[in-house]
C-alpha positions in Angstrom: 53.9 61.8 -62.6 55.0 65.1 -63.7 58.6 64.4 -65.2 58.0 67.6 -68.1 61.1 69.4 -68.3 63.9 67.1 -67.2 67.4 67.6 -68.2 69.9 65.4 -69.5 71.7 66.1 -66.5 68.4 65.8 -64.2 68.1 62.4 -65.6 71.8 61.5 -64.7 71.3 63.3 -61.3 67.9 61.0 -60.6 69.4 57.8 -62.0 72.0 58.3 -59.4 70.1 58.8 -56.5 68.0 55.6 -57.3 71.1 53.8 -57.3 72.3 55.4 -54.2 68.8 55.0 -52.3 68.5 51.4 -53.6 72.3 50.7 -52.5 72.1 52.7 -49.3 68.7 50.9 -48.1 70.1 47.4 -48.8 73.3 48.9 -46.8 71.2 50.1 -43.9 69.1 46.8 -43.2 72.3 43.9 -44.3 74.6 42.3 -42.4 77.8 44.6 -41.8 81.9 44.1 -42.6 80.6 41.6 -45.2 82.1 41.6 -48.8 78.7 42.6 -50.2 78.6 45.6 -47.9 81.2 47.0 -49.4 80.5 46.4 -52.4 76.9 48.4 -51.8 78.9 50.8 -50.3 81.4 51.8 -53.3 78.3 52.0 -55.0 76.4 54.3 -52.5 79.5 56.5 -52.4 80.1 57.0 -56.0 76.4 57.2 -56.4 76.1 60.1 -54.1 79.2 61.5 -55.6 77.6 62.0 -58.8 74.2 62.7 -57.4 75.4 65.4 -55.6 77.8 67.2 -58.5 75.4 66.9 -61.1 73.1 68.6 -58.2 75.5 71.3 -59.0 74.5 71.5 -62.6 70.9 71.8 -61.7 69.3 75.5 -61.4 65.4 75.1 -62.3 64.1 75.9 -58.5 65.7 76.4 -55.1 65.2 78.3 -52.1 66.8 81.4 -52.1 68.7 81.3 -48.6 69.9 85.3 -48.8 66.2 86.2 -49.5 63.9 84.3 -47.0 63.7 81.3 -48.8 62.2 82.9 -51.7 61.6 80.0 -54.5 63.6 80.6 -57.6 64.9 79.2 -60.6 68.9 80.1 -61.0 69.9 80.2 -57.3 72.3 78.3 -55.2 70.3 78.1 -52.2 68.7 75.4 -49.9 69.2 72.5 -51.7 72.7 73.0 -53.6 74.0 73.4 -49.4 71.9 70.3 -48.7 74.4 68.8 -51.5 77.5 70.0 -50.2 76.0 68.4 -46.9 75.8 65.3 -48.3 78.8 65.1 -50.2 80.4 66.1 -47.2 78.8 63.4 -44.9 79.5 60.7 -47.9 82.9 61.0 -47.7 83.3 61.5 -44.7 81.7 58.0 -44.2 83.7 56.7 -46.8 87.3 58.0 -45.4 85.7 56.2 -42.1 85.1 52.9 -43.5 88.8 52.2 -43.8 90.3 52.6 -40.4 86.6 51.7 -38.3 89.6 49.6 -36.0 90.0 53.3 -34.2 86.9 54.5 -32.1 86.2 57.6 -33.7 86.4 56.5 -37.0 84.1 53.6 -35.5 81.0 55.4 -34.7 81.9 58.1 -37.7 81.1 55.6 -40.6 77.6 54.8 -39.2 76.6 58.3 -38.6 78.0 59.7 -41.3 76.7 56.8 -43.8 72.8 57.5 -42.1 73.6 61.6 -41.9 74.3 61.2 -45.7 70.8 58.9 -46.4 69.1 60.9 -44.6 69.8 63.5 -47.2 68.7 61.6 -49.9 65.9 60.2 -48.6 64.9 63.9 -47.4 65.0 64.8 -51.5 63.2 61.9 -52.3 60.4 62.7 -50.0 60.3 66.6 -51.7 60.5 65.2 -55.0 57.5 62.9 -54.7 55.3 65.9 -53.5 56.9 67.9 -56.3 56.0 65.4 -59.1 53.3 62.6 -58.3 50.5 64.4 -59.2 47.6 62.9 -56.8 50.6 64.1 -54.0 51.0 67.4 -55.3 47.6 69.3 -53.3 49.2 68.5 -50.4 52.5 70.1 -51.1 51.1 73.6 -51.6 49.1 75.3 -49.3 47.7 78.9 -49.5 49.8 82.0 -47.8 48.8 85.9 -48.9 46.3 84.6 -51.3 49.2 82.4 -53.6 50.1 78.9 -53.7 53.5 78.2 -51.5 55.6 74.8 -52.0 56.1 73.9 -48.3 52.4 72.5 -46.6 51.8 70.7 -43.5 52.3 67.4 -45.4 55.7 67.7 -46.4 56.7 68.8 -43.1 55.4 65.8 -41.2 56.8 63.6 -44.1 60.3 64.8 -43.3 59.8 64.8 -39.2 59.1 61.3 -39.4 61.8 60.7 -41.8 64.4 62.4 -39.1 62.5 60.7 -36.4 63.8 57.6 -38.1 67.2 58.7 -38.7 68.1 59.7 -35.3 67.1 56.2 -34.2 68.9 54.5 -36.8 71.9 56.4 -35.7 71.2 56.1 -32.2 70.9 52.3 -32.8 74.4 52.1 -34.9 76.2 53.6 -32.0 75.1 51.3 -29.7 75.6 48.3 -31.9 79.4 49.9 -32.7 80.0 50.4 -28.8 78.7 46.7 -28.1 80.7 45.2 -31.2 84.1 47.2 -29.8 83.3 46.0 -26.4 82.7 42.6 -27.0 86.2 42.9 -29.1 87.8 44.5 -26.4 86.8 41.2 -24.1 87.8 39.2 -26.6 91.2 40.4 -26.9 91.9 40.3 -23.2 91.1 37.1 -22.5 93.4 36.0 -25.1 96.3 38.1 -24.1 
């Protein structure tokens, strides 16, 4: 595992994704509205917080969006907007889990919490190519002669990653629209 070259802050920035991939995962698969849960999920959310401003901090290699997704050290490009998404996404799932009792805010915590993870888990995938070296020949391939970051690998990784994510979120509406429903029923027959 190639880890040559690591900031201080890339350390902070990778300890913070482990405890937001570790938290977010046990989130995803656990029972929901359970003490527990939240409690994984101030931890996702701060996690990702930090993850994602120390992400900020970080200017080794990114695509260059205003140039064709040229690679480059010392650009805010690609993956810098990939953290604004997330932080974006993170909060927004955040300022959701407190007022789930209205429907928007209902089927907005899911999304948002797997639109977040997804992410995440979309880094994770990059940075395994990037640094396990028995990965890294299938991360490059050859374009012009020169070795590109970007192969076939990495782009059926992260298909079947999004594959998964849209069923997850798929599956969390529906579960939110049966929960409210069932509610809903509930309430009724006791009014």
């Amino acid at each position: 595992m190639d880890m040559q070259g690591v900031s201080p802050v890339g350390w902070m920035h990778t300890i913070a994704c482990i405890a937001a991939l570790i938290a977010g995962g046990w989130n995803i698969v656990a029972e929901k509205g359970t003490g527990p849960h939240k409690l994984r999920g101030h931890i996702y959310a701060w996690s990702m917080i930090a993850a994602n401003v120390l992400a900020f901090f970080i200017y080794r290699f990114d695509l260059d969006i205003a140039h064709q997704f040229r690679p480059g050290a010392n650009v805010f490009g690609f993956f810098h907007w990939l953290a604004v998404a997330a932080l974006f996404f993170t909060l927004a799932g955040y300022y959701a889990a407190f007022r789930q009792q209205r429907g928007f805010w209902a089927y907005a915590h899911p999304v948002s919490m797997v639109l977040s993870y997804y992410i995440l888990a979309g880094g994770l995938i990059n940075e395994l190519f990037a640094r396990i070296t028995a990965l890294r020949p299938f991360a490059v391939t050859i374009v012009n002669g020169h070795r590109q970051f970007g192969a076939p690998a990495i782009a059926i990784a992260q298909n079947l990653w999004l594959a998964a994510s849209l069923i997850l979120i798929v599956y969390f509406i529906a579960r939110t629209a049966r929960y409210r429903r069932r509610h809903r029923r509930a309430a009724a027959q006791q009014a």
